[in-house]
C-alpha positions as CSV (number, residue, x, y, z in Angstrom):
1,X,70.9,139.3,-65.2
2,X,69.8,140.0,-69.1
3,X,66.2,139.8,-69.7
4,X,65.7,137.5,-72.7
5,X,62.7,136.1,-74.4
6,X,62.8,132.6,-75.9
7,X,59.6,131.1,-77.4
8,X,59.9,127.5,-79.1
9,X,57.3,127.2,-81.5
10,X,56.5,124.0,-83.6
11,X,54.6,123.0,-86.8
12,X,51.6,121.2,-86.5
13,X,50.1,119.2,-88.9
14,X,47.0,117.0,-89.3
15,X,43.9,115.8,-91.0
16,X,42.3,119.2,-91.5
17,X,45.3,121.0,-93.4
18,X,45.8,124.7,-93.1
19,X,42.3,125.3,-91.0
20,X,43.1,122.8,-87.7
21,X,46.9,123.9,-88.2
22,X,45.8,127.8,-88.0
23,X,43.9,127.1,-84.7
24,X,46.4,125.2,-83.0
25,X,49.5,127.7,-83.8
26,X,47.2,130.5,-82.9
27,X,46.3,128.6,-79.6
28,X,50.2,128.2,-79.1
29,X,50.5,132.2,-80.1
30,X,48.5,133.3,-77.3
31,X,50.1,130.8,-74.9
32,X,53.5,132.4,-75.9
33,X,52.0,135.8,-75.9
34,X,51.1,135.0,-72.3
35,X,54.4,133.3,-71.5
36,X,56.2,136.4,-72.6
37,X,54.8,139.1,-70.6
38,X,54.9,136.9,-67.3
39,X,57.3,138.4,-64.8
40,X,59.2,134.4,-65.0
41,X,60.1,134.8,-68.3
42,X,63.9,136.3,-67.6
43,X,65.6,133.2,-69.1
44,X,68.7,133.4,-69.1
45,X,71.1,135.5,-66.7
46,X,74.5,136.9,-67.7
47,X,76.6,139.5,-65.3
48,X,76.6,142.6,-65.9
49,X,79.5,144.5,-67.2
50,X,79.1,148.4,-67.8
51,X,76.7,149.9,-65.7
52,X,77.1,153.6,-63.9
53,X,73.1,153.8,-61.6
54,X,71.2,150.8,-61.0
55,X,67.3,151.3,-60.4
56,X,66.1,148.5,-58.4
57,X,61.5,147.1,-58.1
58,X,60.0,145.3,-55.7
59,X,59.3,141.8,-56.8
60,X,55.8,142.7,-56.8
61,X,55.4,145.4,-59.8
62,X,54.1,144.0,-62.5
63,X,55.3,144.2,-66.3
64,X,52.7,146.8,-67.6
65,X,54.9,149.5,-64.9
66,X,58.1,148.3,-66.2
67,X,57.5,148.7,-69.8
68,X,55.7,152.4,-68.9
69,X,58.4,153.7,-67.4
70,X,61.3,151.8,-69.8
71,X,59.6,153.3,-72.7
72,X,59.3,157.0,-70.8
73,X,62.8,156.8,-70.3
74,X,63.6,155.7,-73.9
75,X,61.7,158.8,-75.5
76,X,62.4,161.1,-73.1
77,X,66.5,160.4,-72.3
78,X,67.8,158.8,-75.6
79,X,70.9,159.4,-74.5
80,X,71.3,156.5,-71.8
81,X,71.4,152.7,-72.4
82,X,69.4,150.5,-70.3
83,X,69.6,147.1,-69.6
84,X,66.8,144.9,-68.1
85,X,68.0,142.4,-65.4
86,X,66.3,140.4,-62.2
87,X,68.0,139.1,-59.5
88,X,69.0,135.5,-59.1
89,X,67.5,134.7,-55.4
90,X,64.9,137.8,-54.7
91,X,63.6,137.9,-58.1
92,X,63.1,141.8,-58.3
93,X,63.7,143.3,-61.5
94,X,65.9,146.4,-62.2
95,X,67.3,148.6,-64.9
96,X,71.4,148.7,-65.3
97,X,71.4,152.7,-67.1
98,X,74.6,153.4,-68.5
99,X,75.7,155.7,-71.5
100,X,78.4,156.6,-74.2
101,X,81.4,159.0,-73.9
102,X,80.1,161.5,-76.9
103,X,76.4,161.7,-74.7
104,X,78.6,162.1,-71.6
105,X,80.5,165.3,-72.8
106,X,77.3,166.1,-74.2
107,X,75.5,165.8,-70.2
108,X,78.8,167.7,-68.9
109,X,77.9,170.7,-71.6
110,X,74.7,171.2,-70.0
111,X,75.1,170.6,-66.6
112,X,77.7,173.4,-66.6
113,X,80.5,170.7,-65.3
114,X,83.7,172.3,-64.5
115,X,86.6,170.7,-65.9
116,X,90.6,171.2,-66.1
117,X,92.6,172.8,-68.6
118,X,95.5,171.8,-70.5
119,X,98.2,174.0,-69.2
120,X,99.3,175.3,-72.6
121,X,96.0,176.8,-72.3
122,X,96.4,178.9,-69.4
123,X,95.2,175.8,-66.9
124,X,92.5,176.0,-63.9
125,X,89.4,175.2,-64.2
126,X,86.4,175.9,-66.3
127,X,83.3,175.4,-67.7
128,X,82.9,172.4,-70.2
129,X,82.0,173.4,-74.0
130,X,81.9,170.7,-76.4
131,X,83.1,172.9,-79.0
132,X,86.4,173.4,-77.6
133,X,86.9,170.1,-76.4
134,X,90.6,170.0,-77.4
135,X,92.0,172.3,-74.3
136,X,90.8,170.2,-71.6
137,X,92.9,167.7,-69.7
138,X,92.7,163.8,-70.8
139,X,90.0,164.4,-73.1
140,X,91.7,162.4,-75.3
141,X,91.1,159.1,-72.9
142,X,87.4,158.0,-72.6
143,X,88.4,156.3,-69.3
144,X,90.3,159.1,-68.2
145,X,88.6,162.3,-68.6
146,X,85.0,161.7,-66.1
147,X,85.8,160.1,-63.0
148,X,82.6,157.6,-61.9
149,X,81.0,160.3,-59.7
150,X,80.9,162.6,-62.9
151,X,80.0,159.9,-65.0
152,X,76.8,159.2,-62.4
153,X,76.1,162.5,-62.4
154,X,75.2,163.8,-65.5
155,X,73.0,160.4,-65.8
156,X,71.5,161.5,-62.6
157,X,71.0,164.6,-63.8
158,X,68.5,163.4,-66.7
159,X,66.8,161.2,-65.0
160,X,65.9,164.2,-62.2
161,X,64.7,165.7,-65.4
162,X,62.7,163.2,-67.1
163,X,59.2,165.2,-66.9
164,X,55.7,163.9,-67.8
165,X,53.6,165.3,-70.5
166,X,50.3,166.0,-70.4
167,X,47.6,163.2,-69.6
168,X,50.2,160.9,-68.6
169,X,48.7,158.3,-66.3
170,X,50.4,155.5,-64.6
171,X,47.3,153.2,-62.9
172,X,46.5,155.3,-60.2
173,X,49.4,158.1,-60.4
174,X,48.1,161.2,-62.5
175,X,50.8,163.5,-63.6
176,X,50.8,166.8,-64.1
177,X,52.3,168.5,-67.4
178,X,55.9,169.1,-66.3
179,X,56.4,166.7,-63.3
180,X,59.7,164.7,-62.7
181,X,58.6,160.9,-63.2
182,X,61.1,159.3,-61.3
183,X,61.1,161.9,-57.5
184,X,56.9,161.1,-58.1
185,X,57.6,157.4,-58.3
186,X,60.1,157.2,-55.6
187,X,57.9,158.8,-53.1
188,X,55.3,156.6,-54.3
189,X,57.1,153.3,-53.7
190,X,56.9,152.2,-57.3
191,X,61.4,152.9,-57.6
192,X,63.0,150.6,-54.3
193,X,65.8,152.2,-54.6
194,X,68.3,154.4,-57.5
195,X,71.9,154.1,-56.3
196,X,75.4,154.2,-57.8
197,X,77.6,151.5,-58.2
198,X,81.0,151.5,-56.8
199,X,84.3,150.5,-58.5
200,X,86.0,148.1,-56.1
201,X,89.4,149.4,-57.6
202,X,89.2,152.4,-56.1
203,X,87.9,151.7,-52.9
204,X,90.5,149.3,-52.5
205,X,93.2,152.6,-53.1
206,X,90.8,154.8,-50.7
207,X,91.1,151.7,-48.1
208,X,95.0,151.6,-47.9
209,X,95.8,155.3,-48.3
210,X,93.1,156.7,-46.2
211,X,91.1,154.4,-43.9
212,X,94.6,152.4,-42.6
213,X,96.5,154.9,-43.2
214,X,97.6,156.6,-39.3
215,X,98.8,160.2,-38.7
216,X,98.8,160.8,-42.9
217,X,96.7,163.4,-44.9
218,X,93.8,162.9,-46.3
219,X,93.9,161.7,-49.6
220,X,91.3,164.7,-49.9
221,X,91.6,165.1,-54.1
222,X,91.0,161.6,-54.6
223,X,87.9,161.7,-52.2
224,X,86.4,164.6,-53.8
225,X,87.0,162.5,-57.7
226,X,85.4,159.1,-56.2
227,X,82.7,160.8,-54.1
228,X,82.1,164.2,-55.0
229,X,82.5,167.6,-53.6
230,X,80.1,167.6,-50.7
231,X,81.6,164.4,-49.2
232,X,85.0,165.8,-50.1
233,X,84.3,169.3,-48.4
234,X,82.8,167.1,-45.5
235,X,86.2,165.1,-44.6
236,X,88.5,168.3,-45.2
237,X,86.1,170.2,-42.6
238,X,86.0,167.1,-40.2
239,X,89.6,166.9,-40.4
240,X,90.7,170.8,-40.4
241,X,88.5,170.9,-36.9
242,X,89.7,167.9,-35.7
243,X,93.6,169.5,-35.9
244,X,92.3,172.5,-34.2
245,X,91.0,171.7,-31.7
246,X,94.1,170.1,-30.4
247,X,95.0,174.1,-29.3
248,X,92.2,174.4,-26.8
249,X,92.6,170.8,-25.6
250,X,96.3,171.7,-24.9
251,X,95.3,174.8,-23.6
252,X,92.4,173.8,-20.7
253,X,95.1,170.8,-19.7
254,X,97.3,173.2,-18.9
255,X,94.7,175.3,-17.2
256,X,93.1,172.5,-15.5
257,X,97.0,171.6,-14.0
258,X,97.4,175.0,-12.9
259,X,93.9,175.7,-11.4
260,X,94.6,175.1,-7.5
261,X,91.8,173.6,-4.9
262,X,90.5,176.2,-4.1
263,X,87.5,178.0,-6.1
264,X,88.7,181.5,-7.1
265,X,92.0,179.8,-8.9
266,X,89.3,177.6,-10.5
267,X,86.6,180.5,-11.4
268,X,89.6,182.8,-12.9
269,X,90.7,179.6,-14.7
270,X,87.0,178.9,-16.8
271,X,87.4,182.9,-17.7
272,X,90.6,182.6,-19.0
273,X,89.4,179.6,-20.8
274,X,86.6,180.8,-22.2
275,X,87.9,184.2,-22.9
276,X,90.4,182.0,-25.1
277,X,87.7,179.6,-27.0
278,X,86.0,183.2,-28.2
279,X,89.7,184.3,-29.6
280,X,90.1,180.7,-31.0
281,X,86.7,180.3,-32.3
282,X,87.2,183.7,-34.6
283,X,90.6,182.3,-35.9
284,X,89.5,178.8,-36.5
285,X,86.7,180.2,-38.9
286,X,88.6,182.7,-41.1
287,X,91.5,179.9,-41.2
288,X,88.9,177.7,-42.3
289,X,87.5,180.1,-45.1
290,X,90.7,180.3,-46.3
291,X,90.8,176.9,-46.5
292,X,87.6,176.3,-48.1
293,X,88.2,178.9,-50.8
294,X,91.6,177.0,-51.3
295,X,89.4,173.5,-52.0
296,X,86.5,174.9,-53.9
297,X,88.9,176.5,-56.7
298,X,90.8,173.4,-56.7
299,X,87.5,171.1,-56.9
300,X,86.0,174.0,-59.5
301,X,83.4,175.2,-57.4
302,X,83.9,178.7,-57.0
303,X,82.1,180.0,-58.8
304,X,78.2,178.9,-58.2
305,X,75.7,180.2,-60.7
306,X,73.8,183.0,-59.3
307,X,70.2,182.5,-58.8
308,X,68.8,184.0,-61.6
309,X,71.3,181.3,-63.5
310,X,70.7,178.4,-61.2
311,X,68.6,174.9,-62.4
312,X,64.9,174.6,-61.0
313,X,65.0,171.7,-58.5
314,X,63.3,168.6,-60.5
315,X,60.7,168.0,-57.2
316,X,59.5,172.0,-57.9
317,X,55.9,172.3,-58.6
318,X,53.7,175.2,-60.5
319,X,51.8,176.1,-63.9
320,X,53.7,176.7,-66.9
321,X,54.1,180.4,-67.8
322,X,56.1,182.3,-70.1
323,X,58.7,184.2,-68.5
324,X,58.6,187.6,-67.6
325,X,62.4,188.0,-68.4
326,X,63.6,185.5,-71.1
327,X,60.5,184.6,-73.0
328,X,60.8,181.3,-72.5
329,X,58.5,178.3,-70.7
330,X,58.9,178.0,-67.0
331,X,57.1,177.0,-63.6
332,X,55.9,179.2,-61.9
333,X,54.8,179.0,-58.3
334,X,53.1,182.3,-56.1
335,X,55.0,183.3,-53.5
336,X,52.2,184.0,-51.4
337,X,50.9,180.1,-51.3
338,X,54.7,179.2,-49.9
339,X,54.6,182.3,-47.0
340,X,50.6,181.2,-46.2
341,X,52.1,177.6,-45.6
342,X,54.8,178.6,-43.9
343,X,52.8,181.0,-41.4
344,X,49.5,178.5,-41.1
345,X,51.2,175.1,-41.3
346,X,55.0,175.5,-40.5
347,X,55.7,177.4,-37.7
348,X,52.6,176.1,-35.4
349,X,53.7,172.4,-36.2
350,X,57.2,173.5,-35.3
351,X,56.1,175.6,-31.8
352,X,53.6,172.3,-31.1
353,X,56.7,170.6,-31.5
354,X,59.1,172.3,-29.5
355,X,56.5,172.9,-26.9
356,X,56.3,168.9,-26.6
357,X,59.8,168.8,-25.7
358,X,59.3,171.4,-23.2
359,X,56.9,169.5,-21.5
360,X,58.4,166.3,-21.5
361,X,61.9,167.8,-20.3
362,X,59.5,168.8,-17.3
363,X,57.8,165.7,-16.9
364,X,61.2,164.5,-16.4
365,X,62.6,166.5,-14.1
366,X,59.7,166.4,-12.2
367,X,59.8,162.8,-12.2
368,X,63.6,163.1,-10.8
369,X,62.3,165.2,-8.2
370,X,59.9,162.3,-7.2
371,X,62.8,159.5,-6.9
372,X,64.9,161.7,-5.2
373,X,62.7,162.2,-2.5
374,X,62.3,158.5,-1.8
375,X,64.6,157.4,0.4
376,X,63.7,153.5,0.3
377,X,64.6,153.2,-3.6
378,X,67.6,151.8,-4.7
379,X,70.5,154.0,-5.9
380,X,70.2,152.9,-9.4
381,X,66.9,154.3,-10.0
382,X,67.9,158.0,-10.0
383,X,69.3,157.6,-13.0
384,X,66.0,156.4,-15.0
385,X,64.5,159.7,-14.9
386,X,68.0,160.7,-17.0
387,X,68.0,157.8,-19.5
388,X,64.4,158.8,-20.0
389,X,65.3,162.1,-20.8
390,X,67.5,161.3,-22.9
391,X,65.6,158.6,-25.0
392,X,63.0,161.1,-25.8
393,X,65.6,163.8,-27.0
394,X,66.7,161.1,-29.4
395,X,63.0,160.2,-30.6
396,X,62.0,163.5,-31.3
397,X,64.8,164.1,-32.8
398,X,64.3,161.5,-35.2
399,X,60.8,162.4,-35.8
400,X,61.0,166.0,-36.2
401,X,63.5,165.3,-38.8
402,X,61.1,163.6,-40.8
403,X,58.6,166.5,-40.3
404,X,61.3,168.9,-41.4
405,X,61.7,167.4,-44.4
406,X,57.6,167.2,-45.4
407,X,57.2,170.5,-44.3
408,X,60.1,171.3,-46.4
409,X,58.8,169.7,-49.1
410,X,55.5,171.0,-49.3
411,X,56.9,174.5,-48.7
412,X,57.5,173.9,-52.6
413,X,61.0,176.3,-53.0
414,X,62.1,176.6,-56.6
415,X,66.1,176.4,-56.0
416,X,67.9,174.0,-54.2
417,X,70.1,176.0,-52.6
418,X,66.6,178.0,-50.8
419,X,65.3,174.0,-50.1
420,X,68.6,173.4,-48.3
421,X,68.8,176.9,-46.0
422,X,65.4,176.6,-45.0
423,X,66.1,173.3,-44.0
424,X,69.2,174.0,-42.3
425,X,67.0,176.8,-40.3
426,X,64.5,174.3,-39.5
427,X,67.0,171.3,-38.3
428,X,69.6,173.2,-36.8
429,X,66.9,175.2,-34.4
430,X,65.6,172.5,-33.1
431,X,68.1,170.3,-32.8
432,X,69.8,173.0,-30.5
433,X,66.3,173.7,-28.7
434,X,65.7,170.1,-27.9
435,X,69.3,168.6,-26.8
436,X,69.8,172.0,-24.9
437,X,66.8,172.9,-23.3
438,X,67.2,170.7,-20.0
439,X,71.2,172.0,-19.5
440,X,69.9,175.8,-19.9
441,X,66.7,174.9,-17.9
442,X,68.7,173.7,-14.9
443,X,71.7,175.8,-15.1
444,X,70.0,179.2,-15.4
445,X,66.6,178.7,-13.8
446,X,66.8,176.3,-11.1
447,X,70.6,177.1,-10.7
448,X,71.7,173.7,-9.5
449,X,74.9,172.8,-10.3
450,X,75.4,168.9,-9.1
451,X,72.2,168.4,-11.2
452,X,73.3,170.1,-13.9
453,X,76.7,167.6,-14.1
454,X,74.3,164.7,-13.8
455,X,72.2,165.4,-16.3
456,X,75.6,166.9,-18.6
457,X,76.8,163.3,-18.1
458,X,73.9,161.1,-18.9
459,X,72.0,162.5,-21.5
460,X,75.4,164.2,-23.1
461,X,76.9,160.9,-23.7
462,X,73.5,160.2,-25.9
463,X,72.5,163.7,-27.7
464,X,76.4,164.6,-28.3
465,X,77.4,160.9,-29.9
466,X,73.9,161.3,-32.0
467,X,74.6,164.7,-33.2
468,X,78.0,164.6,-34.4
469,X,77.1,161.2,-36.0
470,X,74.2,162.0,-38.0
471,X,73.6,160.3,-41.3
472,X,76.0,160.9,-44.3
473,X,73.3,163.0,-46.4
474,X,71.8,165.2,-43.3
475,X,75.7,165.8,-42.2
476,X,77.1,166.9,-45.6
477,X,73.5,169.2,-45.9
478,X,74.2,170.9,-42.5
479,X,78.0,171.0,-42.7
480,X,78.6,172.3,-46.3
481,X,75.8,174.8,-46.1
482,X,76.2,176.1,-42.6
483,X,79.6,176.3,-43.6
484,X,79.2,178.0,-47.0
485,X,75.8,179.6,-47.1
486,X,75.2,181.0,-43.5
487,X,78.6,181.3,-42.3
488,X,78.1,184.9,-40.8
489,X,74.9,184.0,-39.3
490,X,76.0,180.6,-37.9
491,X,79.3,180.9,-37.1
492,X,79.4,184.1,-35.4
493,X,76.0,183.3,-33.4
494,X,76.5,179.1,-33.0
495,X,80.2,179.4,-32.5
496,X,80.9,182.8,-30.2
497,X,78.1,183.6,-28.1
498,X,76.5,180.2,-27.6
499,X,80.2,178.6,-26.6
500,X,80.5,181.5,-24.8
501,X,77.7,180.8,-22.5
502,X,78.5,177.0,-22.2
503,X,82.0,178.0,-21.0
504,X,80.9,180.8,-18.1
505,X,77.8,178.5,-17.2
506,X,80.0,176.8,-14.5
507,X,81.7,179.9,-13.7
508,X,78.4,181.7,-13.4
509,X,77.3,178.7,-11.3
510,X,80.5,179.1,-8.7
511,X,79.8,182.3,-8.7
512,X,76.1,181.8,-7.4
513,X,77.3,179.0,-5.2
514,X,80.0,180.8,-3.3
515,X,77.8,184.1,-2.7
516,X,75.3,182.0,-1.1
517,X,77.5,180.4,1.2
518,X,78.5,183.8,2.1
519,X,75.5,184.7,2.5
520,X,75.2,182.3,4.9
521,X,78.1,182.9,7.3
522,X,77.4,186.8,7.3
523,X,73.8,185.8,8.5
524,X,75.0,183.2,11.0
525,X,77.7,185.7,12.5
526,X,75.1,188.5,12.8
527,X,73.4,186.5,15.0
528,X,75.8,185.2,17.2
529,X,77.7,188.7,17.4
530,X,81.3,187.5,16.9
531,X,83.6,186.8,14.6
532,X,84.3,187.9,11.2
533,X,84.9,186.3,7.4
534,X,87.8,186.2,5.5
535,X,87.7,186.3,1.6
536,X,87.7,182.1,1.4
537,X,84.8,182.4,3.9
538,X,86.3,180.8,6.8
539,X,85.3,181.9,10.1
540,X,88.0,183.2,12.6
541,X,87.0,183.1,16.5
């Protein structure tokens, strides 16, 4: 709804003249005055037509923040147009930011947007230059040319680097020189929210030739232009491992058919099997490089920036210096104040943390222990000591996540691509640590094997639905960049030696189990002097 100003003013007229007709029109001036900077003065309310990122308030900011940050964004981004609005029911105000198509190619320029090329050019992709706009594909069409996902983000991409001058002070928010407004006043609650909008076009395509669509491709190129390349990458991983695994499934039915009752078939079956997920593992990830090399020159993203090329993040902190290398005005932050935090603050919060989970795995099992040994419970309670287990891998999942990311934060990095692998290393660690810790715990220390496929079942069916469901932004973080960025490290340690382990635990297990009962029978026919064992230990008179 457009924010509009109306103010009815009316002659007056009386005895005095000019002097009782000055007071009362300057009495009604300041009564407009008033009635124009009260939050209730958004008349009248049209719908709103263009719009590419809506920026929503509270109800509760008043018009001294609005007009700060309106006019910040004027001076400091000229190149968007904003519109003013409140909603109809909730009252809360927000800013409808939109642009042209000559600032657009203008954004695309700067960001370093890839875009395709006529092919009487040469085709394939490249970087955007304004100055030879003419060899790029549907340049000529305004509508055409950015997709809404492009069009968001070069807008996003000023707004991330809107910075504050010096002295800028918003009631009780003191800038530094250099800061990015908006990231400052979305962690301090004064932005609710900064969002795209969607075209409901497109998702209606998306909805028939993707999400009803059965047993078709993925409509991945038209992802990628609606959503983006992370979200595109995303579904072509989810659905490239999805198709694979159908060769182990295939496989361990066949194995599972074959494996006869009793337990050496079954042992030489789980090597065989897991000999196989090693061979398959390697295949599946230098298929899927293949396959992600294929996708990132289609989608144009080959070829990242190096480092010493790459943006600053807009949430980096420092002091302006000149740069050593280029001469130019940069932040700087020391090196040493980011490995002191790390050493002091990081890793003993993350050891505290991992060492609560230790001891609250215990506490569990301990508590198991306990309900086992009474005999006068009721069945049903032997399972509470599982559920337990597994609702506090789920909470301190959550709330280590949330500790990642300060810690992450205040760690300061310059480049997002070091904010996202340190964040990866931080996650992915203890996400392993704490949904694994109990199976490990049980299988290899206290060697119990019915335990072990109680637990496996109850707190599995939790900690397995939670992590493979994660939220859209923490999946696409892990799953592009563990992909991408440490696919030697992850995928050769996560995916080879870790499956490995999980595949020869029950093996291991069997192997334990049948040497004790062994064990047992040699013992007991030592002492009675007759008989003998044969290899399925079953005792002959």
């Amino acid at each position: 709804m457009r924010l509009e100003f109306s103010v009815n003013t009316k002659k007056a007229e009386g005895p005095s003249g000019g002097t009782s007709s000055d007071k009362l029109f300057g009495k009604r001036f300041l009564q407009a005055r008033h009635y124009i900077m009260s939050r209730k003065s958004w008349l009248k309310m049209v719908p709103t037509e263009n719009c590419d990122i809506l920026m929503t308030f509270l109800d509760t900011i008043d018009d001294h923040t609005l007009l700060w940050l309106l006019n910040q964004i004027r001076v400091g981004i000229p190149q968007v147009s904003i519109q003013v609005r409140q909603h109809k029911h909730t009252q809360a105000q927000a800013f409808f930011i939109t642009t042209t198509f000559e600032n657009l190619l203008r954004g695309a320029e700067q960001m370093g947007m890839h875009k395709a090329i006529k092919p009487q050019f040469g085709g394939g992709m490249r970087r955007f230059s304004c100055e030879e706009d003419n060899i790029y594909e549907n340049i000529e069409s305004e509508l055409c040319f950015f997709t809404s996902q492009e069009r968001q983000c070069i807008i996003k991409y000023w707004l991330d680097n809107l910075r504050a001058k010096q002295g800028e002070v918003l009631h009780n928010i003191h800038f530094l020189e250099g800061q990015p407004i908006i990231p400052e006043l979305q962690a301090r609650g004064v932005i609710h929210q900064m969002f795209p909008l969607h075209e409901q076009r497109i998702l209606n395509q998306l909805m028939t030739s993707w999400v009803q669509a059965v047993c078709e491709r993925q409509p991945l190129d038209d992802v990628c232009d609606y959503f983006g390349v992370k979200i595109g990458m995303y579904f072509a991983w989810l659905g490239f491992y999805t198709n694979s695994m159908l060769y182990p499934a295939v496989i361990g039915f066949l194995l599972w058919i074959l494996a006869e009752a009793d337990q050496t078939s079954q042992d030489i079956c789980c090597v065989v099997f897991a000999l196989f997920n090693v061979v398959w593992a390697t295949l599946f990830l230098e298929r899927w490089k293949r396959r992600e090399a294929e996708l990132a020159y289609r989608w144009g993203t080959l070829d990242t920036p190096a480092e010493s090329l790459e943006e600053p993040r807009p949430q980096f902190r420092g002091v302006k210096r000149c740069s050593p290398i280029t001469g130019c005005e940069e932040f700087y932050y020391p090196p040493w104040k980011r490995a002191l935090f790390r050493w002091l603050v990081s890793l003993p919060i993350c050891l505290l943390c991992l060492c609560f989970v230790f001891l609250a795995m215990l506490l569990c099992l301990e508590l198991q222990e306990v309900v086992m040994e009474i005999q006068e419970l009721p069945g049903v309670t032997r399972f509470i000591p599982k559920i337990l287990l597994a609702i506090t891998v789920t909470i301190c999942d959550e709330v280590y996540k949330k500790i990642a990311y300060w810690l992450n934060d205040m760690e300061n990095y310059r480049l997002q691509s070091a904010y996202e692998s340190n964040l990866i290393i931080k996650m992915v660690f203890f996400e392993f640590i704490n949904s694994y810790l109990s199976l490990f715990y049980i299988g290899f220390y206290l060697k119990d094997m019915e335990r072990l496929k109680e637990v496996t079942t109850t707190v599995g069916s939790i900690t397995n639905n939670k992590t493979n469901y994660w939220s859209i932004d923490y999946r696409l973080l892990t799953i592009c960049n563990f992909v991408t960025n440490w696919g030697h490290w992850g995928q050769k340690c996560y995916k080879n030696k870790v499956a490995m382990e999980f595949f020869t635990l029950s093996s291991w297990l069997s192997l334990q189990k049948r040497s004790r009962q062994l064990g047992k029978h040699c013992r007991r026919n030592r002492e009675r002097g007759k008989g003998r064992l044969t290899e399925g230990g079953v005792r002959h008179e």
